[in-house]
C-alpha positions in Angstrom: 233.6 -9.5 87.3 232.7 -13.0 88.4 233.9 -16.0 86.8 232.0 -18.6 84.2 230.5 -21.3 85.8 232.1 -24.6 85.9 231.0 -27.1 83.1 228.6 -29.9 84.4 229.7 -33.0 84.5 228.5 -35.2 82.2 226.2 -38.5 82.4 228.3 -41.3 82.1 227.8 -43.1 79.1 226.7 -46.8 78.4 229.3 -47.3 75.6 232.4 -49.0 77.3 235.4 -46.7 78.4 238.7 -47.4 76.0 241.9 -46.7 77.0 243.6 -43.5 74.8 244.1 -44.2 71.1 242.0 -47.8 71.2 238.6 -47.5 69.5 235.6 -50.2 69.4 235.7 -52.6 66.0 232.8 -52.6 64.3 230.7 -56.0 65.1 230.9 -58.5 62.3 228.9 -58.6 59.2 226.8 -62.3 59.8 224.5 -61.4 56.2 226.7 -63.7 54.2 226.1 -66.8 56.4 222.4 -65.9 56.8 222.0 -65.5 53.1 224.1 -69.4 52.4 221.9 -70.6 55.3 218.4 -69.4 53.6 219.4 -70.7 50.2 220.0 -74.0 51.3 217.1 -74.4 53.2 215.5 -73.0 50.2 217.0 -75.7 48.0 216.3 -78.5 50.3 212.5 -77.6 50.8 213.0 -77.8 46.6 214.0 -81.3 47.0 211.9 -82.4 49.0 208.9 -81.7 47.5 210.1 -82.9 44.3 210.6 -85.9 45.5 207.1 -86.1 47.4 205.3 -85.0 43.9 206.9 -87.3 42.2 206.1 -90.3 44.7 202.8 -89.4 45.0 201.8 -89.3 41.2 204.2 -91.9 40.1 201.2 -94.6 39.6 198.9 -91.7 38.3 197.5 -93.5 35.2 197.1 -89.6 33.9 201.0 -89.8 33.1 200.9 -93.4 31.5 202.8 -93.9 28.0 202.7 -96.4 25.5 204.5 -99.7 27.3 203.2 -99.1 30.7 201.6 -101.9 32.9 198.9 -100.9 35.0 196.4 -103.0 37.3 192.8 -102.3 38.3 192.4 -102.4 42.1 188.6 -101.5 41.4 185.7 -102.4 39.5 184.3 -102.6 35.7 182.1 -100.0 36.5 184.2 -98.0 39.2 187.9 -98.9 37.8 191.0 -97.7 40.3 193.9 -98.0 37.7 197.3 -97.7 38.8 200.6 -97.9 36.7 202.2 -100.9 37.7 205.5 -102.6 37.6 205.3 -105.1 34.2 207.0 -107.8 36.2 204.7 -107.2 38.9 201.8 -110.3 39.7 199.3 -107.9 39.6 200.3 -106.0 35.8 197.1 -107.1 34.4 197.4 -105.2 31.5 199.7 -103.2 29.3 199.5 -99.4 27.7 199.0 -100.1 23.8 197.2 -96.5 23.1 197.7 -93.3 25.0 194.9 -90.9 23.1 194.9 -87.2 25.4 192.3 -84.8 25.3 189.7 -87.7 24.3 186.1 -88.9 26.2 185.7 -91.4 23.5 186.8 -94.9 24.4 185.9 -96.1 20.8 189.4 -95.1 19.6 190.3 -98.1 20.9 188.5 -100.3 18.9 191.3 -99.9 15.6 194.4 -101.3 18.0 195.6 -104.8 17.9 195.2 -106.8 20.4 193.2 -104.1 22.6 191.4 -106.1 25.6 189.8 -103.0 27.4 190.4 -99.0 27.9 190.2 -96.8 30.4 188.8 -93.5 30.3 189.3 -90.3 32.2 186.7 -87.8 32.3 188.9 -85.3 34.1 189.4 -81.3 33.3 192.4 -83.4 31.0 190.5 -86.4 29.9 192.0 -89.2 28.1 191.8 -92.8 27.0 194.1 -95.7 27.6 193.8 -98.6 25.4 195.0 -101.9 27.2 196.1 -105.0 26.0 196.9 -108.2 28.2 200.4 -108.2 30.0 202.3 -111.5 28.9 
């Protein structure tokens, strides 16, 4: 009878070598910082560009209301409104009308005090009837 062979040895292993009754902690969850860390950066991306929209269209005469100043940095026939600070030396006039969804200036013509309009023949025309700033 011969005897088994002897067991090969094994290939040592890459995982580090504990002593007896020590085993390796599992590494640390990090998801729960990632996850606050993408949320804020998500809500300060938010910000800014609310803040950017808003500065950017704050003289849009498209969002003018009744009581607005605005001043025309163009011409008669090529008018460049922009609303206006009513103190400002260059609030020429002021927003008596705001009719939407209009291409008819003539509206206009039944308000006190009117001096000119402005139209805008946009995809969401509209008409703003100005009187003088005092």
């Amino acid at each position: 009878m011969s005897t088994p062979p002897a067991p090969e040895a094994t290939a040592p292993s890459d995982l580090p070598e504990f002593p007896p009754g020590v085993t390796a902690a599992p590494p640390a969850k990090r998801t729960a910082g990632r996850k606050v860390k993408k949320a804020l950066g998500i809500v300060v991306v938010l910000v800014v560009a609310f803040f950017a929209f808003g500065y950017y269209i704050m003289d849009d005469p498209s969002i003018a209301e009744v009581g607005n100043c605005v001043h025309n940095d163009g011409s008669d026939s090529k008018p460049d409104v922009a609303i206006v600070d009513c103190g400002a030396a260059n609030a020429d006039f002021k927003v008596l009308k705001v009719v939407r969804n209009s291409t008819d200036d003539a509206v206009c013509n039944e308000v006190d005090g009117v001096e000119a309009s402005y139209l805008e023949k946009s995809s969401d025309p509209f008409v703003l009837c100005l009187g003088k700033n005092h």
